[in-house]
mmCIF file of the N, C-alpha and C atoms, coordinates in Angstrom:
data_MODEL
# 
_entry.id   MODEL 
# 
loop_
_atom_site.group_PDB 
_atom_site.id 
_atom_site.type_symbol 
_atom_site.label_atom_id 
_atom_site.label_alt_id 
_atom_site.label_comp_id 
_atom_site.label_asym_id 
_atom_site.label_entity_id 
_atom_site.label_seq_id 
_atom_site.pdbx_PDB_ins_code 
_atom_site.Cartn_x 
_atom_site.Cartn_y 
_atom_site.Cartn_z 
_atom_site.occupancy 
_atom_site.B_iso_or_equiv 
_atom_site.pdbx_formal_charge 
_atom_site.auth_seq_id 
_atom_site.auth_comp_id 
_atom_site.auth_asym_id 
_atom_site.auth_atom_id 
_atom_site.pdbx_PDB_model_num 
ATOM 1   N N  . UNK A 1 1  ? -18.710 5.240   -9.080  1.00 0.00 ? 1  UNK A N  1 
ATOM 2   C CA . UNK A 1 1  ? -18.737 4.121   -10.010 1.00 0.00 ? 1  UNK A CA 1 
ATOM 3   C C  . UNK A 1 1  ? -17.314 3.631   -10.310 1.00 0.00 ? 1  UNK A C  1 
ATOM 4   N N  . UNK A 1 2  ? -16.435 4.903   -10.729 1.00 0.00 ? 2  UNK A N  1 
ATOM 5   C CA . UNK A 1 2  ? -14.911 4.223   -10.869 1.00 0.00 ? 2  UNK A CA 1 
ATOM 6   C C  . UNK A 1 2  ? -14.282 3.317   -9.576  1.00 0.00 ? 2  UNK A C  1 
ATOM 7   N N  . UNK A 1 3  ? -14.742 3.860   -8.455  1.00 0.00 ? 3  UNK A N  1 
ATOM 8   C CA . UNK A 1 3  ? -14.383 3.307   -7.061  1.00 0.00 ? 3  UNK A CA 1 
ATOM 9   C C  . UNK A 1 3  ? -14.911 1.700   -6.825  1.00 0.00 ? 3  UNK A C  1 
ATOM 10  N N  . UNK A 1 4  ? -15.705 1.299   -7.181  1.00 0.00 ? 4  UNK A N  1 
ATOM 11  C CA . UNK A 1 4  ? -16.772 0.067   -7.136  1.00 0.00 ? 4  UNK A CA 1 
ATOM 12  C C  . UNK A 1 4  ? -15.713 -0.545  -8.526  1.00 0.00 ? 4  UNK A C  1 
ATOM 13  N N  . UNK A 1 5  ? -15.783 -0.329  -9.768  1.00 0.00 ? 5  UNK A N  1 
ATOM 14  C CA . UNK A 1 5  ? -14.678 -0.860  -10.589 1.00 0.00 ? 5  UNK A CA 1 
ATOM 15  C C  . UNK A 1 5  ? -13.754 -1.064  -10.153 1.00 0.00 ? 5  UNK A C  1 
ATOM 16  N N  . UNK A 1 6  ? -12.823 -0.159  -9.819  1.00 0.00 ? 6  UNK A N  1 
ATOM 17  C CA . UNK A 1 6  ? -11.258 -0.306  -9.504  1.00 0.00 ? 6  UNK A CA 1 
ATOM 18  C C  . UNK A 1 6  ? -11.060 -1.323  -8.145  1.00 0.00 ? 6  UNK A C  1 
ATOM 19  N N  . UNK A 1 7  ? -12.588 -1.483  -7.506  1.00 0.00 ? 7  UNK A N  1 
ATOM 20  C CA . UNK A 1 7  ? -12.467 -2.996  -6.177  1.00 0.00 ? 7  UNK A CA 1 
ATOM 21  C C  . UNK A 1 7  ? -12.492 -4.273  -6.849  1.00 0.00 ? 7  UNK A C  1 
ATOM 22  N N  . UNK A 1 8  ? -13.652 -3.943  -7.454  1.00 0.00 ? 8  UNK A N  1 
ATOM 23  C CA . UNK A 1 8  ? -14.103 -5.280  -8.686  1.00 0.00 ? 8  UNK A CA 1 
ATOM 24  C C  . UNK A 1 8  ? -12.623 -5.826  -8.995  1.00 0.00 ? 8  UNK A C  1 
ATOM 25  N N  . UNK A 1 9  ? -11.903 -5.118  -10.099 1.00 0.00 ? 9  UNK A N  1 
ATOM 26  C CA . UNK A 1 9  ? -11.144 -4.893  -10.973 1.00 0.00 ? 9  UNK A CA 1 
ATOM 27  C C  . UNK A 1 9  ? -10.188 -5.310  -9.854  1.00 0.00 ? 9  UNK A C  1 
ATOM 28  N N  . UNK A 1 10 ? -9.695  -4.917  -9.012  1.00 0.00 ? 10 UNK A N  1 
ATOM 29  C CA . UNK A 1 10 ? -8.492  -5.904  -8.143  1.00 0.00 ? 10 UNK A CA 1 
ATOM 30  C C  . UNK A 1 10 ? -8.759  -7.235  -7.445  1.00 0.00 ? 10 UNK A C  1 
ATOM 31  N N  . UNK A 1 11 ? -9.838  -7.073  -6.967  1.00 0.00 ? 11 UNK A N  1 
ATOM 32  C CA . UNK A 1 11 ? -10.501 -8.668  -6.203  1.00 0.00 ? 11 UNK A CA 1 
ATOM 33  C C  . UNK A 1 11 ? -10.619 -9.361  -7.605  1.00 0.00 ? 11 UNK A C  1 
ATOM 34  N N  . UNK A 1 12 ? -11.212 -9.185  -8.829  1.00 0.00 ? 12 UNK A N  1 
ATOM 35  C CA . UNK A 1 12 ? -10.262 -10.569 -9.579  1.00 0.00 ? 12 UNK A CA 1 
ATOM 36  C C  . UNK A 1 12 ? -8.683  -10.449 -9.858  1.00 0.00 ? 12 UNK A C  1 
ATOM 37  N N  . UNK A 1 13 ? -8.295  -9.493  -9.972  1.00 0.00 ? 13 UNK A N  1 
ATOM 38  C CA . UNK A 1 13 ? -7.011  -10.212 -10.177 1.00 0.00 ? 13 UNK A CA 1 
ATOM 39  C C  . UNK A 1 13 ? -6.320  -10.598 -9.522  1.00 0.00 ? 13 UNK A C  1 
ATOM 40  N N  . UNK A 1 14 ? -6.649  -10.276 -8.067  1.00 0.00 ? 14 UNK A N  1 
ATOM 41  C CA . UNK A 1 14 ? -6.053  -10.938 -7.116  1.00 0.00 ? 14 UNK A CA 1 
ATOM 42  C C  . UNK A 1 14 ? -6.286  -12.363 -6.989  1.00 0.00 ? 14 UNK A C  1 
ATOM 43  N N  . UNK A 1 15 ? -7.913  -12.689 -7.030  1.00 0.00 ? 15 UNK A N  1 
ATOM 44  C CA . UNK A 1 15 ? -8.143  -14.133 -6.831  1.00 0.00 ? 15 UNK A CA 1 
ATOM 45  C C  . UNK A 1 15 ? -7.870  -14.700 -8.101  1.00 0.00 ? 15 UNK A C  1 
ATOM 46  N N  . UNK A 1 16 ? -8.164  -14.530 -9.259  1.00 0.00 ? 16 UNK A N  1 
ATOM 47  C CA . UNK A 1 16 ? -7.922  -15.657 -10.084 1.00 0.00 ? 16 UNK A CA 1 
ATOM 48  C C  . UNK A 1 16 ? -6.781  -15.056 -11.316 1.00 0.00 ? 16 UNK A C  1 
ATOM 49  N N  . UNK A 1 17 ? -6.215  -13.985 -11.022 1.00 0.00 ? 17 UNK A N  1 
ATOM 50  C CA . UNK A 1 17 ? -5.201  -13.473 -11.663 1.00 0.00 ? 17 UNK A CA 1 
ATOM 51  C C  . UNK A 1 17 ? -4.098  -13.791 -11.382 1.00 0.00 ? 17 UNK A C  1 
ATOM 52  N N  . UNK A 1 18 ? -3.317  -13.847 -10.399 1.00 0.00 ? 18 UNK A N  1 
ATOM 53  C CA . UNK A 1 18 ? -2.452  -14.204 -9.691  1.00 0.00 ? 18 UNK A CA 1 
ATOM 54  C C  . UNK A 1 18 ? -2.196  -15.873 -9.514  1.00 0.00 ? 18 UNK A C  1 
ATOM 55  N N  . UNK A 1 19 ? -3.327  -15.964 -9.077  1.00 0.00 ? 19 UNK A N  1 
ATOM 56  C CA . UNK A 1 19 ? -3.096  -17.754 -9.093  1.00 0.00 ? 19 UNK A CA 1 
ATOM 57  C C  . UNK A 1 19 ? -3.377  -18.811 -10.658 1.00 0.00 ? 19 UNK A C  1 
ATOM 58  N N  . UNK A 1 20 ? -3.313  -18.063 -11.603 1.00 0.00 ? 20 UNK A N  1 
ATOM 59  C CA . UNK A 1 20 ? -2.856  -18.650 -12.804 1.00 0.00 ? 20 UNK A CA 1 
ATOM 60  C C  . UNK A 1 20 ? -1.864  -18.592 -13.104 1.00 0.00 ? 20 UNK A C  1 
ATOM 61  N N  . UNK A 1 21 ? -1.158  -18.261 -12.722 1.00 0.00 ? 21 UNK A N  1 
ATOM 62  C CA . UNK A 1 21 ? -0.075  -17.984 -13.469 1.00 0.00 ? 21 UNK A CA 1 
ATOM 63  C C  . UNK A 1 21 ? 0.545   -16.614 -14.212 1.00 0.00 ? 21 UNK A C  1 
ATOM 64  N N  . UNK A 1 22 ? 1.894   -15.926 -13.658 1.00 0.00 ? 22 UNK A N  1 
ATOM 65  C CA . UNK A 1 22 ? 2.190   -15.091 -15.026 1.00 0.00 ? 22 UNK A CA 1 
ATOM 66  C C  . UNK A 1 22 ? 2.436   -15.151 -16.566 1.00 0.00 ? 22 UNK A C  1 
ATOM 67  N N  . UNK A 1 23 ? 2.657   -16.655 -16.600 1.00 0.00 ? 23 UNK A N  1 
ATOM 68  C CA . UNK A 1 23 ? 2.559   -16.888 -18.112 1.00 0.00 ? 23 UNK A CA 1 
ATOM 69  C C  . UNK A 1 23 ? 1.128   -16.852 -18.866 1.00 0.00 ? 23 UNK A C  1 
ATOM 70  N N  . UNK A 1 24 ? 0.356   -17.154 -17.869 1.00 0.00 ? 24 UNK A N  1 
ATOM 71  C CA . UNK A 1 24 ? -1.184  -17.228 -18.647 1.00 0.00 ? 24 UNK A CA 1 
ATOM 72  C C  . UNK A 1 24 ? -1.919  -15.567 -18.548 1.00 0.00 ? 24 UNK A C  1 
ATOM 73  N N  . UNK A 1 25 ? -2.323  -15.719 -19.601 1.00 0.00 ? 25 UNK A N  1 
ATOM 74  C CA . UNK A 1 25 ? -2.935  -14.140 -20.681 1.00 0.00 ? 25 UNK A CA 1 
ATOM 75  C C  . UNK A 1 25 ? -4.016  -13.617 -19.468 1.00 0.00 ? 25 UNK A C  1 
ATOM 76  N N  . UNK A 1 26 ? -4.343  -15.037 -18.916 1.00 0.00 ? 26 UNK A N  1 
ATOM 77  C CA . UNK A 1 26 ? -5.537  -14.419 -17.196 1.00 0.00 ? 26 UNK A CA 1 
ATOM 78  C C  . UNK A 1 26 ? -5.008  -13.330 -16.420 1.00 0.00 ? 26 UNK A C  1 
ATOM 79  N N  . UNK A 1 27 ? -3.749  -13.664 -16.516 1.00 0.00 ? 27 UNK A N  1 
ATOM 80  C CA . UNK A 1 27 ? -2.999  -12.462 -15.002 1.00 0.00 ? 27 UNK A CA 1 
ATOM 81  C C  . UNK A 1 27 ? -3.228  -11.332 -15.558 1.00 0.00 ? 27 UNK A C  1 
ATOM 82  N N  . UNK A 1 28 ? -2.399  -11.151 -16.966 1.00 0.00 ? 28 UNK A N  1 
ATOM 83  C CA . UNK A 1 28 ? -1.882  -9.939  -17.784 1.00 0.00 ? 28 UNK A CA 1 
ATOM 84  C C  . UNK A 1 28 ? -3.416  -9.074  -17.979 1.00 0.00 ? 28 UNK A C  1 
ATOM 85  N N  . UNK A 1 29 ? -4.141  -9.970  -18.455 1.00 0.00 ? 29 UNK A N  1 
ATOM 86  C CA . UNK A 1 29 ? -6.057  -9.791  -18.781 1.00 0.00 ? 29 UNK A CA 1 
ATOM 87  C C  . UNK A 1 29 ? -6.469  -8.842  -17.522 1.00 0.00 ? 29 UNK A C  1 
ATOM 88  N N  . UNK A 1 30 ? -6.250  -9.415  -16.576 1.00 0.00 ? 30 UNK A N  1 
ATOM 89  C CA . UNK A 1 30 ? -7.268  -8.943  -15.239 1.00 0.00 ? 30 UNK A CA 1 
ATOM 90  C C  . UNK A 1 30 ? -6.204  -7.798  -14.500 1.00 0.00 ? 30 UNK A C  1 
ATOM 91  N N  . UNK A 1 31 ? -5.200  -7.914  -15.052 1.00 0.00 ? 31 UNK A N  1 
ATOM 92  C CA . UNK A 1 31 ? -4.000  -6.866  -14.731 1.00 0.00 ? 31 UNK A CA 1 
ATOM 93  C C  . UNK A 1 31 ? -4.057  -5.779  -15.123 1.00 0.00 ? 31 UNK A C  1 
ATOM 94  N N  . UNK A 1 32 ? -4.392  -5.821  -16.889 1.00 0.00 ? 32 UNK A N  1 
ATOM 95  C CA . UNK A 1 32 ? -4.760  -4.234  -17.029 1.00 0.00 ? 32 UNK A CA 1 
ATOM 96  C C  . UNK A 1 32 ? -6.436  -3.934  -16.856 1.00 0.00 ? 32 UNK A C  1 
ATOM 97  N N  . UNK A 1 33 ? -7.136  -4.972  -16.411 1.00 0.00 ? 33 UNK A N  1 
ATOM 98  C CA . UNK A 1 33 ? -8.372  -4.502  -16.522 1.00 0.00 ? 33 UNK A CA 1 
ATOM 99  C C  . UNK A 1 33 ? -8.426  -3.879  -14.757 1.00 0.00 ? 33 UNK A C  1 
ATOM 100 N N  . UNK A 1 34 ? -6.725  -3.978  -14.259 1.00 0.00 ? 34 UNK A N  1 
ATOM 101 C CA . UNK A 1 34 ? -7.227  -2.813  -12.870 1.00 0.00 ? 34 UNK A CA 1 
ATOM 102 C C  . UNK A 1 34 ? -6.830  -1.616  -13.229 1.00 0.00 ? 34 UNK A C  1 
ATOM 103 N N  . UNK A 1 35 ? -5.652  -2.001  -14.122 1.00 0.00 ? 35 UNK A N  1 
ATOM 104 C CA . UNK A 1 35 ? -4.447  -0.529  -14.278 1.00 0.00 ? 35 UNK A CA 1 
ATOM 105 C C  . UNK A 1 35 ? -5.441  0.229   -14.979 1.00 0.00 ? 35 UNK A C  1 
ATOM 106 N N  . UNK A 1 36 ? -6.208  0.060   -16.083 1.00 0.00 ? 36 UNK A N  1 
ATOM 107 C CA . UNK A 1 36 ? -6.841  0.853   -17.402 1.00 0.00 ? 36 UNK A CA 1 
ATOM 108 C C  . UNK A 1 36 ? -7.420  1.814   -16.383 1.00 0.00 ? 36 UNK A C  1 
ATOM 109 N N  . UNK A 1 37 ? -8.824  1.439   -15.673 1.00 0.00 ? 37 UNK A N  1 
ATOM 110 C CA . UNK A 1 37 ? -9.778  1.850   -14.613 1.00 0.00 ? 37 UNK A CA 1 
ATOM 111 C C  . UNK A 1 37 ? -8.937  2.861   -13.840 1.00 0.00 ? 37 UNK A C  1 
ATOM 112 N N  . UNK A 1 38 ? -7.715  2.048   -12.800 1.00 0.00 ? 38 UNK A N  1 
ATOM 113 C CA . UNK A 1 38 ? -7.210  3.113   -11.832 1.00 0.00 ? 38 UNK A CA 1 
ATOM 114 C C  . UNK A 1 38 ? -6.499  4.264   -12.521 1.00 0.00 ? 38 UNK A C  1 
ATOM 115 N N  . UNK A 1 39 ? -6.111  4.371   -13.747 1.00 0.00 ? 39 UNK A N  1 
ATOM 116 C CA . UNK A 1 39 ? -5.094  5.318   -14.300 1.00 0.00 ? 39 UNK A CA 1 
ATOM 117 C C  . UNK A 1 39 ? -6.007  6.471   -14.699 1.00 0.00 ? 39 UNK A C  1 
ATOM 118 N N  . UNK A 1 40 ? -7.620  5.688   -15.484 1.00 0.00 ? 40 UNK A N  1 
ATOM 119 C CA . UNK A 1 40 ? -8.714  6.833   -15.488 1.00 0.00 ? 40 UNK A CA 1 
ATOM 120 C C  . UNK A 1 40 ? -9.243  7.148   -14.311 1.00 0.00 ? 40 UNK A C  1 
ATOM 121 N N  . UNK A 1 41 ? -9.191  7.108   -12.998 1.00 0.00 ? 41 UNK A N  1 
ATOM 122 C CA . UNK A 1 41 ? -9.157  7.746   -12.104 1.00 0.00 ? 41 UNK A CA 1 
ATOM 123 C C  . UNK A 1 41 ? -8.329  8.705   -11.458 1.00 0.00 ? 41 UNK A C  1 
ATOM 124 N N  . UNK A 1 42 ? -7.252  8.268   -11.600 1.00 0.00 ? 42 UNK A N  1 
ATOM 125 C CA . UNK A 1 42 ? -6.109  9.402   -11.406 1.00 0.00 ? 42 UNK A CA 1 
ATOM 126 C C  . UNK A 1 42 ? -6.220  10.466  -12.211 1.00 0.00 ? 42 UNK A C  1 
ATOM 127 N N  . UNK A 1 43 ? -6.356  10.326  -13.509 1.00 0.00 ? 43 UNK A N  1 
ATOM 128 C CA . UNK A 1 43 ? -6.605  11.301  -14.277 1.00 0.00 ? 43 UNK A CA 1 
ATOM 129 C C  . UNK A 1 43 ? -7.599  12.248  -14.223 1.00 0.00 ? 43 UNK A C  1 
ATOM 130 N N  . UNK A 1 44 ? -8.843  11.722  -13.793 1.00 0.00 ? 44 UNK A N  1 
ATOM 131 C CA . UNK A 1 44 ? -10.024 12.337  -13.333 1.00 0.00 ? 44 UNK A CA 1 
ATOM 132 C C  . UNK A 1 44 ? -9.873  13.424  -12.017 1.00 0.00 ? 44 UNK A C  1 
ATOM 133 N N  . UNK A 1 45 ? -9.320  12.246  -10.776 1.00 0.00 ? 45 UNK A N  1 
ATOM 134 C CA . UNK A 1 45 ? -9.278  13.530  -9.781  1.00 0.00 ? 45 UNK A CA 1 
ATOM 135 C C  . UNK A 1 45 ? -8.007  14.210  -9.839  1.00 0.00 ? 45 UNK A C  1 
ATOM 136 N N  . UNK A 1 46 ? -7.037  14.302  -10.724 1.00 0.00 ? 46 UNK A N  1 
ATOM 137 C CA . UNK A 1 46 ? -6.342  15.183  -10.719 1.00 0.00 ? 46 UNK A CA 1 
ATOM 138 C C  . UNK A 1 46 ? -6.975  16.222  -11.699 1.00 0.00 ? 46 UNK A C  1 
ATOM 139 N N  . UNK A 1 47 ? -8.189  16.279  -12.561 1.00 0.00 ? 47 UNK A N  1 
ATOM 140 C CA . UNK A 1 47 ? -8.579  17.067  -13.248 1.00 0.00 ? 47 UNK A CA 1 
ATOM 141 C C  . UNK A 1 47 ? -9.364  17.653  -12.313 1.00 0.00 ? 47 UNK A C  1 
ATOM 142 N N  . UNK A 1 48 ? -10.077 17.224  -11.197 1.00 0.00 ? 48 UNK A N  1 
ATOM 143 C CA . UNK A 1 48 ? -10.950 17.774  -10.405 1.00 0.00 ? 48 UNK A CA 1 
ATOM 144 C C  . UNK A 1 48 ? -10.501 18.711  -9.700  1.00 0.00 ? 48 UNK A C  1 
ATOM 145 N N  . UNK A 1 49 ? -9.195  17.796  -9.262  1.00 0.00 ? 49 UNK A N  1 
ATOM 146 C CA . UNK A 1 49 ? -8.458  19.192  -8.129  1.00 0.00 ? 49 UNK A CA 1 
ATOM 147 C C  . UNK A 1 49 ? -8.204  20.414  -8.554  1.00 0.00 ? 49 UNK A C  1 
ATOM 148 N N  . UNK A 1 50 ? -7.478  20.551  -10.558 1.00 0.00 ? 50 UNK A N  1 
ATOM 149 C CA . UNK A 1 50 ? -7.028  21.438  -10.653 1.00 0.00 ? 50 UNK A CA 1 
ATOM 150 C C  . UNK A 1 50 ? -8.159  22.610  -10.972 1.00 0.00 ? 50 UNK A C  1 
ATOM 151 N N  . UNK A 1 51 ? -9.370  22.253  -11.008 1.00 0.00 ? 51 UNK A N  1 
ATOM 152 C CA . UNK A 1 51 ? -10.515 23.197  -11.139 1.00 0.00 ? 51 UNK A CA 1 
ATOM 153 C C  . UNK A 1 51 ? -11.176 23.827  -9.843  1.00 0.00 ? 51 UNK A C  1 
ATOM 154 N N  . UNK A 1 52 ? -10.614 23.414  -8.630  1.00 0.00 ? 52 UNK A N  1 
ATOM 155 C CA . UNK A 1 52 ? -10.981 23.759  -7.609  1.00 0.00 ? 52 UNK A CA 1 
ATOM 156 C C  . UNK A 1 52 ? -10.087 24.726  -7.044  1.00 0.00 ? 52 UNK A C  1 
# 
């Protein structure tokens, strides 16, 4: 499920994040709505690994 988000979550900001503009709140918006997702993934499988 995080994997399917974190695609979502870059295919907009690529398409309509980027081409607004960095001044407009769209980029910054769809910017952390990849970072938030990918950072709770990192966090996750580095919790996974260390239990294995």
């Amino acid at each position: 499920m995080l994997i399917v988000w974190n695609i979502f979550a870059l295919k907009i900001f690529l398409d309509k994040g980027i081409e607004s503009g960095i001044e407009n709140w769209g980029c910054c918006a769809s910017l952390f709505g990849f970072l938030i997702p990918l950072a709770f993934s990192l966090i996750v499988f580095i919790k996974l690994k260390k239990v294995k």
